[in-house]
N, C-alpha and C positions, 0 to 999 in steps of 0.2 A: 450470667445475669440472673438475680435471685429478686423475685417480687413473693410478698404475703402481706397482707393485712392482717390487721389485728384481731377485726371481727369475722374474719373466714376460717374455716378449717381447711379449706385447699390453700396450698402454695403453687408457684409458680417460677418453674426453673427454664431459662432458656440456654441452651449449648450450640454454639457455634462447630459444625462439623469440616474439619479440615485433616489436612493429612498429617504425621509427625516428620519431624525434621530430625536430620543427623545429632549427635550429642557430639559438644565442643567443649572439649577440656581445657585448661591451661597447664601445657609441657612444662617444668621446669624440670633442667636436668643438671648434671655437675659434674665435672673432673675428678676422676679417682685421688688423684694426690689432691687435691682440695681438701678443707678440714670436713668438709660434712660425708667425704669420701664416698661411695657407691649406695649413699643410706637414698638419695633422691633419686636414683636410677631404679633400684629396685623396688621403691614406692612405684612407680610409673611400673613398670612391667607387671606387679600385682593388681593392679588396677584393671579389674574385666572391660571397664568400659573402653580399655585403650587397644589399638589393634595392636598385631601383635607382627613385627618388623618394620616397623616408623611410629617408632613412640614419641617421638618429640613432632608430629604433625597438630596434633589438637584436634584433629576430625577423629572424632570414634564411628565405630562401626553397630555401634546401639541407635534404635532410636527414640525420641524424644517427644512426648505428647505437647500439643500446645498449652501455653502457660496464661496467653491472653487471647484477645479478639483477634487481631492479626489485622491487616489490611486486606481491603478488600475492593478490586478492581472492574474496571467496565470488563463486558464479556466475560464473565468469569461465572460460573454456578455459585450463588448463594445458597449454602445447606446449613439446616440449625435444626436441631431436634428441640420440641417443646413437651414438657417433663409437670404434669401436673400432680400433686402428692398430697394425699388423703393424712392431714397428720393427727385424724382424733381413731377412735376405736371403733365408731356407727360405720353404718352401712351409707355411704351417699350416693343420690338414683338420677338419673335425665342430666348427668355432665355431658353439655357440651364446648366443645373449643374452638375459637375460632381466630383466622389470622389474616392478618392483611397487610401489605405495604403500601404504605402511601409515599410518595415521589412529591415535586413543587409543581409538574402541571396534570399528576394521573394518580388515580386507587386501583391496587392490584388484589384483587382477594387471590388467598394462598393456601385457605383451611378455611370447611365449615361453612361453604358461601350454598352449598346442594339443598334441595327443598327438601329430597329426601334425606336428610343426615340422619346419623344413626346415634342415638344416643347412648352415653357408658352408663355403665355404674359401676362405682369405688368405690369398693372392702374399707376395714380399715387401714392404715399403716402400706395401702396399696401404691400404685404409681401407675399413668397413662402415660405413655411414649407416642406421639407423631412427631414423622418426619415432614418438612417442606423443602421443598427448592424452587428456583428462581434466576432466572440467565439476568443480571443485571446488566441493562442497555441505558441505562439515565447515570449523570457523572452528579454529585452532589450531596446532600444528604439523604435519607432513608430512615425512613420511622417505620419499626415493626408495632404494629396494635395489635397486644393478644388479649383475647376478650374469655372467660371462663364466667358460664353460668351454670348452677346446678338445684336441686332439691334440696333443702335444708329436713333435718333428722325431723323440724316441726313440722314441716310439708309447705316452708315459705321459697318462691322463689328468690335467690340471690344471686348478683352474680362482681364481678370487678373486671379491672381493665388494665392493662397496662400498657408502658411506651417505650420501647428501646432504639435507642438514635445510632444510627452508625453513618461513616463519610465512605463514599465512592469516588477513586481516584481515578487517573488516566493510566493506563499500564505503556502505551506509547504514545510518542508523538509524530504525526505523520506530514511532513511537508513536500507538495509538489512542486514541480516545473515546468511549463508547457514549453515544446519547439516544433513552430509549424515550419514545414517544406516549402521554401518557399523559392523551388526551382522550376514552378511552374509544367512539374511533370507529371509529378506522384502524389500530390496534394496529403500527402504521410503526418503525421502527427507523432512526435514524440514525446512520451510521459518518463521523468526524471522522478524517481518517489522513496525520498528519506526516510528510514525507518528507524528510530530512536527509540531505544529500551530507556525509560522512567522510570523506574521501579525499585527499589533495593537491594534484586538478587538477579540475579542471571535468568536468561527466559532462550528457549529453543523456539526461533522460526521452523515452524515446521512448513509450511504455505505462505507463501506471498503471493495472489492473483489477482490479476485485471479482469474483471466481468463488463467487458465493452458493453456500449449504449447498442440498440439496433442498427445504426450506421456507419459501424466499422467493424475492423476482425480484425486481432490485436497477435502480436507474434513477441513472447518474450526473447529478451534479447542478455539474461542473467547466467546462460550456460559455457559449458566449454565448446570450443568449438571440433574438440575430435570427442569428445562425448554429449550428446545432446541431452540425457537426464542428469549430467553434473552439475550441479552448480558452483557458479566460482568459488561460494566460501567454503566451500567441502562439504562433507557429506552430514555432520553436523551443524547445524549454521546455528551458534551458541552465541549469544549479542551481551555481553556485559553491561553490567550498569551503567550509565550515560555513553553507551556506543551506539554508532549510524549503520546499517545496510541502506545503500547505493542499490536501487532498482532500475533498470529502465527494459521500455516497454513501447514497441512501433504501433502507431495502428495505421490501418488501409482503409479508405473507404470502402467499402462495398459497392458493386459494377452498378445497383440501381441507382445508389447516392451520385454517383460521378455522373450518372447519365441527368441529373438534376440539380442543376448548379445552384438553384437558388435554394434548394433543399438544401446542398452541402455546408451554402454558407449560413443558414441558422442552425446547422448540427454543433451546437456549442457544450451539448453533454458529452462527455466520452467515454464514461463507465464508473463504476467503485471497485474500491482496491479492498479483498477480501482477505484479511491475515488471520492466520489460527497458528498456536503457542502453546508452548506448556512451559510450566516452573520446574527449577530443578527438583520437585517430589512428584513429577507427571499431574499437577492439575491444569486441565485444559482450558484453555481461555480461546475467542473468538472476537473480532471485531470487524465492521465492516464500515467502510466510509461512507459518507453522503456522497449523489450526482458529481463529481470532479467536473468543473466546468472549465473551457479554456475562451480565450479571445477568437473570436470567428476571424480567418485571413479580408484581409481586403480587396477584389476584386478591381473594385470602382464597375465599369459597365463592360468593360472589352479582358478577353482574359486569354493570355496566348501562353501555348504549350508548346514543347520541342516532340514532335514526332520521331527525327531522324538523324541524327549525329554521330559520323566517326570517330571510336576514339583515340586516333593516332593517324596522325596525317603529318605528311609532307614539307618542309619547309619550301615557302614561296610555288606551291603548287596548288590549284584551284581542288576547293571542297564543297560538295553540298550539304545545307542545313533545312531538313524541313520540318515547317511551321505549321500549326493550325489557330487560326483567330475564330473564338467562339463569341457572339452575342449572349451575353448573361443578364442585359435588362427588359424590361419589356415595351417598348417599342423597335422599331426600325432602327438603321443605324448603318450612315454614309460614311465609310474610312478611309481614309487620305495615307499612303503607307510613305516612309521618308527613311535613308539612311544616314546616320552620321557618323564620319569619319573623324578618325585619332584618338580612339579607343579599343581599348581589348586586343592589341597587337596584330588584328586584321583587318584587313579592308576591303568592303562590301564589292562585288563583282555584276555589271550590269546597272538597269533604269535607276540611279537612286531617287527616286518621286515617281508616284504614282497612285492612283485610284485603286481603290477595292469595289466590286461589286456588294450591290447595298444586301446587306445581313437583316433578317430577319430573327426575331428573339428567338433564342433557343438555337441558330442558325450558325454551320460554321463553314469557315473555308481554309482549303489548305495550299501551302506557296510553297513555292522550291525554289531556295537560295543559294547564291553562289560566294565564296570568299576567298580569299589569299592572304594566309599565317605570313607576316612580317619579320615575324622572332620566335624564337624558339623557347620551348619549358611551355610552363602550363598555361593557356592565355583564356579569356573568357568572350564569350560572345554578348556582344554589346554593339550599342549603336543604333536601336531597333527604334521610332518613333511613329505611333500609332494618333493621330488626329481627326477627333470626332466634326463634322463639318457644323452640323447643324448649333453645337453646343458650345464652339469652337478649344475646344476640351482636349488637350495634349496627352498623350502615355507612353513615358520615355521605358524602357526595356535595356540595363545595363546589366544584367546578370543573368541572362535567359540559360547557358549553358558552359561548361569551360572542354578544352579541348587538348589533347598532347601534343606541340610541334615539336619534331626530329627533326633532324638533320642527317642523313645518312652517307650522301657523299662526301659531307666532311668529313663522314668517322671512316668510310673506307679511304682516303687519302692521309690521317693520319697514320691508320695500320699500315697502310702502302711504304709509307717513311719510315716508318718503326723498324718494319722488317726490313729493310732496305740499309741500315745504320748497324742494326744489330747482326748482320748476315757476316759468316768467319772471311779472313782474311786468306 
């Protein structure tokens, strides 16, 4: 970007500092008996640029200075060297320069903003080189203001201004997923989080992290599972242009959160997702997400957890299940407990009705229940109805846990016959 006025002796040259790119030939090659015979082979193999055993690839092993501005994305270092040039024969005295970006709701000064700045002074036919940089964190446009005053040869001060515009683009696009636990045990949260390369060239995740909120510790869940620093896409994680990495990510509450229920349920931040990248010429980029917020679970006032469950029990043999009912509102709270039968393939064993001692907020109690598996495979425990008296407020419980029913004297009576059939003659 080249600015001068007519009536200045300074000019004003701006360079965008990037790295070079590979140099890309176009192969053409040909069949010896062809007419143009081995003349197009052996063009290609004089050609320096071309490497030298895959001549017909188009990637050279030179590289290539940039030709234009290039794009330029969030998280990324903006670097530009600014190039002021003395183009008469005098001496020019008290040059200063100064830079600044301006954004659609902020001014960044970038150069020149110091009380003490130091002033140049340009020879003739001379040149002042600064450099600036800049982590671009705003997606949109971007006006660079470079401003150049100096002493004129008369001793008038002069000075001009310029404006150069450039767009700031998204380098990915990141979409989440919330899934709360809603097994009433481990109150767990799981983040699902797409990671989509937007860009026009290939980009190395080098980091994808979860920086949880205060209220939970987060356990990535992206490794192998007989190597815990691999990760599934290998050891490269190379995301091509419009490709997705698949993230997921548990979190726990923390023993204080759990111990405060009504804390837990407005913990609706869960953290930001911190990704760092480079392009395939290693320039480093960063981005990091806002607050990820999820839907807070639903409580209502009574909240019961499975303390105690086997997992593998019995067919038509009695099991215990133990429960805790916590008060999470804040008053008192009189509960009526009920079991209902013809669900979840067992049935409740013992009082089905009965009272609970009255719970006070924050208050819990815990019960030891008894069942008998009807059927076998995986059955769920169900059945559980929770009745507030005062508010006459129902909370039916179909999913509290599931469980394994075997069967084992079936299977030793059919080995029993097996062997029994199969035994020589």
């Amino acid at each position: 970007m080249d600015s001068k006025d007519k009536d200045h002796i300074l000019s004003l040259k701006v360079m965008r500092l990037t790295r070079p790119s590979l140099f890309t030939g176009l192969a053409i090659g040909s069949d010896a008996r062809d007419l143009p015979g081995d003349y197009l082979n052996a063009d290609i193999r004089s050609d320096i640029a071309i490497p030298q055993g895959i001549p017909n690839t188009g990637v050279g092993h030179m590289l290539l200075l940039p030709q234009s501005f290039g794009n330029i994305y969030l998280g990324e270092t903006f670097s530009c060297c600014l190039c002021v040039h003395n183009d008469g024969n005098e001496v020019i005295r008290e040059v200063s320069i100064k830079a600044v970006l301006q954004m659609s709701n902020q001014r960044v000064p970038l150069l020149g903003e110091e009380e003490n700045e130091s002033l140049h002074q340009l020879d003739g036919n001379a040149t002042i080189n600064e450099v600036i940089q800049h982590e671009v964190k705003d997606i949109g446009t971007h006006i660079l203001v470079c401003a150049v005053s100096y002493l004129s040869p008369a001793g008038d001060r002069l000075s001009f201004r310029k404006f150069f515009k450039f767009q700031v683009m998204k380098p990915l696009d990141v979409k989440t997923k919330f899934y709360n636990a809603e097994d009433y045990v481990s109150d767990e949260v799981y983040l699902e989080a797409g990671v989509q390369n937007i860009t026009s060239g290939p980009l190395c995740l080098e980091r994808v992290e979860l920086e949880p909120s205060p209220f939970f510790s987060v356990t990535p869940m992206n490794t192998l599972a007989q190597e815990s620093n691999s990760l599934v896409f290998g050891r490269m994680n190379v995301v091509n242009p419009h490709d997705t990495r698949q993230y997921l990510y548990c979190l726990k509450p923390k023993p204080e959160a759990r111990m405060n229920l009504s804390l837990l349920r407005q913990a609706t931040a869960i953290g930001k997702l911190d990704i760092v990248w480079r392009t395939n010429m290693g320039d480093r980029g960063r981005l990091q997400t806002s607050q990820l917020q999820r839907m807070a679970p639903q409580y209502g006032d009574v909240r019961v957890t499975v303390e105690k469950i086997p997992n593998v029990v019995q067919l038509e043999e009695q099991f215990s299940v133990g429960l805790s009912i916590t008060n999470i509102c804040e008053r008192n709270l009189e509960l009526h407990l009920d079991f209902l039968s013809g669900g979840g393939g067992s049935e409740w064993n013992g009082v089905s009705s009965r009272s609970l001692p009255q719970l006070r907020p924050g208050e819990s109690t815990s019960l030891s229940l008894s069942l008998v598996p009807l059927h076998t495979g995986l059955q769920t425990i169900a059945g559980v109805r929770l009745t507030d008296t005062f508010l006459k407020r129902t909370y039916d419980y179909e999913n509290l846990a599931q469980v394994f029913v075997t069967n084992e004297k079936t299977k030793e009576k059919e080995d029993f016959f097996s062997a029994w059939i199969n035994q020589p003659v």
